[in-house]
N, C-alpha and C positions, 0 to 999 in steps of 0.2 A: 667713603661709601657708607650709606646709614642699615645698619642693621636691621630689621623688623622683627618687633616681637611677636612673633607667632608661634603660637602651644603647638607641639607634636602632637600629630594623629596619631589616637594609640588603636583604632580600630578602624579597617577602611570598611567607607557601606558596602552593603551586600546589592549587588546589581540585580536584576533582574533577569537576568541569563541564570547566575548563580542560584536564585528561588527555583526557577523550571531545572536547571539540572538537578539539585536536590532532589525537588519533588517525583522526578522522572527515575530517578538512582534508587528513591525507598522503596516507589511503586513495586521497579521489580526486585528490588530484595526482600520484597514482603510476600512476592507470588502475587501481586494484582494482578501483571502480566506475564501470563505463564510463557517457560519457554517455548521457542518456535511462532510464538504470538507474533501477526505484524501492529506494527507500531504505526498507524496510519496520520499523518500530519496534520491531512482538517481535522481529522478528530482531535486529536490531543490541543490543537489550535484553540477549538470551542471550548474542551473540556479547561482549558487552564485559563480562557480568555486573553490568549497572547496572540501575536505574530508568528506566522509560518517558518521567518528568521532566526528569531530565538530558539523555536523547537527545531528546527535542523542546526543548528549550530547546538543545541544540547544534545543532539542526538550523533554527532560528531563524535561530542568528549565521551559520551559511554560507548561508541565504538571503541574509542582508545583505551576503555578501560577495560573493554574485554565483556559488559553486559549488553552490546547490541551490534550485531554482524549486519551489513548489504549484503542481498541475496538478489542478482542479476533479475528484474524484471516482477520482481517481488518487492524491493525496497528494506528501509529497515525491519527486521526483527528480536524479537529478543534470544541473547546467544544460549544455544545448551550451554550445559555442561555436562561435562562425562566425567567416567571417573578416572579418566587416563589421564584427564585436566586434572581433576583435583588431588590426584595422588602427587603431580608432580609439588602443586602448592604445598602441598603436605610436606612434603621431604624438604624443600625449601625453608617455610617455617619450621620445622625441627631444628634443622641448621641454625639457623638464624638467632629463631629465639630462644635457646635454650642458651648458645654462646653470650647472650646479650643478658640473661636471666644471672650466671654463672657470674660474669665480671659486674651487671652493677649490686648482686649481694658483697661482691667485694667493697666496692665504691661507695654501699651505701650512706650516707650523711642521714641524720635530722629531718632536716627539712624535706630530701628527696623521699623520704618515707609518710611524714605529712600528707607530701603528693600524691603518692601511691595510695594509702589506705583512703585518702578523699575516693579519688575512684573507683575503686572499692568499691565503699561504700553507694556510691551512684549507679556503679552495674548491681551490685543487690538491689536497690530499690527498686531500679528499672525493672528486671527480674522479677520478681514480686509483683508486680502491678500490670505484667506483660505489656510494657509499652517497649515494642521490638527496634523502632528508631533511637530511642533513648538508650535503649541497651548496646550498642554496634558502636554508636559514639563515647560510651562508658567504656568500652570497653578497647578502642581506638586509643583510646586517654590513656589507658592502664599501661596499654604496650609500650604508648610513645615517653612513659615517663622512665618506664625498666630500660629502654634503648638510651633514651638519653642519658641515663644516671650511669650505664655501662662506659656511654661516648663512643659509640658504637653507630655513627652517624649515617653513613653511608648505607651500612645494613638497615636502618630504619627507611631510606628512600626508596631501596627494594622492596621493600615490605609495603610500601606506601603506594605505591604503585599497583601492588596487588591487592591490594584493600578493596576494593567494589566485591571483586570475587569472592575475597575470603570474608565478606560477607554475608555472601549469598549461600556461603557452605557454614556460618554459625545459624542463620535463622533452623537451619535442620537440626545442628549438634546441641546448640548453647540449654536451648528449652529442654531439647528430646528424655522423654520419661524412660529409653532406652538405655540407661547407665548406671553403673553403682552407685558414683559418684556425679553431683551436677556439675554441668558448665561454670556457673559461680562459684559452686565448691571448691573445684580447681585453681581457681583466680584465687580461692583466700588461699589456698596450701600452698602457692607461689609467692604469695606476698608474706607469708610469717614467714618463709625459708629465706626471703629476701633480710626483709626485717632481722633474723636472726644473723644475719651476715653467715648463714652457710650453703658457699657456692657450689656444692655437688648436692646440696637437698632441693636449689633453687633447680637445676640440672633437671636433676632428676623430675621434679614437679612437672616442669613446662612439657617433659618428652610423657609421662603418665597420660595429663591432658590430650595433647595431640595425638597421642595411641587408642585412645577414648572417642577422642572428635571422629577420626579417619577412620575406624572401623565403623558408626553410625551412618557416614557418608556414603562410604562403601557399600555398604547395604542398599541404603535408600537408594542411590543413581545406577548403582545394577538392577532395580527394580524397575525404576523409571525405562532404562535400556532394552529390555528384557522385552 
């Protein structure tokens, strides 16, 4: 039997389903579409120049992900959030990533610190320039590098899975002029403790952060509530 040589795919293309979920996933982590907004299919149809297929079939996966509810006789909308959702995310991420912060300061290598301060460096930029897309996926990177370098696999697919949401709860925190300390500031005082290889300052960092985040949240969506 003859072999063929043919090079690995080291990237597979991006479909075109995948372009309208994105574009549909920033929209409302950005507030283009405020919650309880319906999500009406001609339109998004016209507005993206797609098929009525792809936008219900995108509009499916952000069900799944928790940014967009069917409401009987209403259709899709975009989902609240409350803060009785976001608290639980909260407590989940404390868990999560402060164990995961904790063992890969231990772990730390070279190169996985390369990784880490690269991202870094790209959610400050993003930051700085307020390009809010840019910043969620810097900041996406940063977790998934401290999870991996922990080996903490499983816990990052949890995490992964809540990612739309807890997205939609940094566009409030990450920016917010509401803090001692910024959003990026946090990420660098997690990355030197990392870097330093010590796992109760790395600890300690990630839970400061999320104590930070969740009381801005808190605020805001009992206001929205109210």
């Amino acid at each position: 039997m003859t072999t063929l040589g043919l090079n690995k795919i080291d990237q597979q293309p991006i479909t075109l389903r995948e372009v309208v979920l994105d574009r549909l996933r920033d929209a409302i982590i950005n507030d283009v579409f405020k919650p309880g907004e319906r999500l009406i299919e001609r339109v998004l149809c016209e507005q993206l120049g797609v098929s009525r297929t792809v936008v219900r079939e995108s509009l499916r996966y952000l069900d799944a992900e928790g940014l967009v509810e069917h409401v009987p006789n209403r259709g899709p909308i975009v989902a609240r959030m409350t803060w009785a959702d976001a608290r639980q995310i909260y407590e989940i991420r404390r868990k999560l990533e402060s164990d995961a912060a904790e063992a890969c300061a231990r772990n730390m290598t070279p190169a996985q610190e390369r990784r880490l301060r690269k991202a870094l460096n790209e959610l400050e930029s993003a930051a700085l320039q307020h390009e809010s897309s840019a910043l969620f996926k810097a900041t996406t990177r940063f977790y998934e590098v401290i999870f991996e370098g922990a080996g903490h696999t499983i816990a990052w697919e949890i995490v992964s899975r809540l990612n739309s949401r807890i997205s939609r709860l940094r566009i409030m925190t990450l920016t917010s002029a509401d803090r001692d300390v910024s959003g990026p500031g946090h990420m660098r005082a997690i990355c030197e403790a990392i870097a330093a290889h010590d796992a109760q300052a790395a600890r300690l960092a990630v839970e400061a952060h999320l104590k930070d985040a969740s009381a801005i949240a808190e605020t805001l969506l009992k206001r929205e509530e109210s």
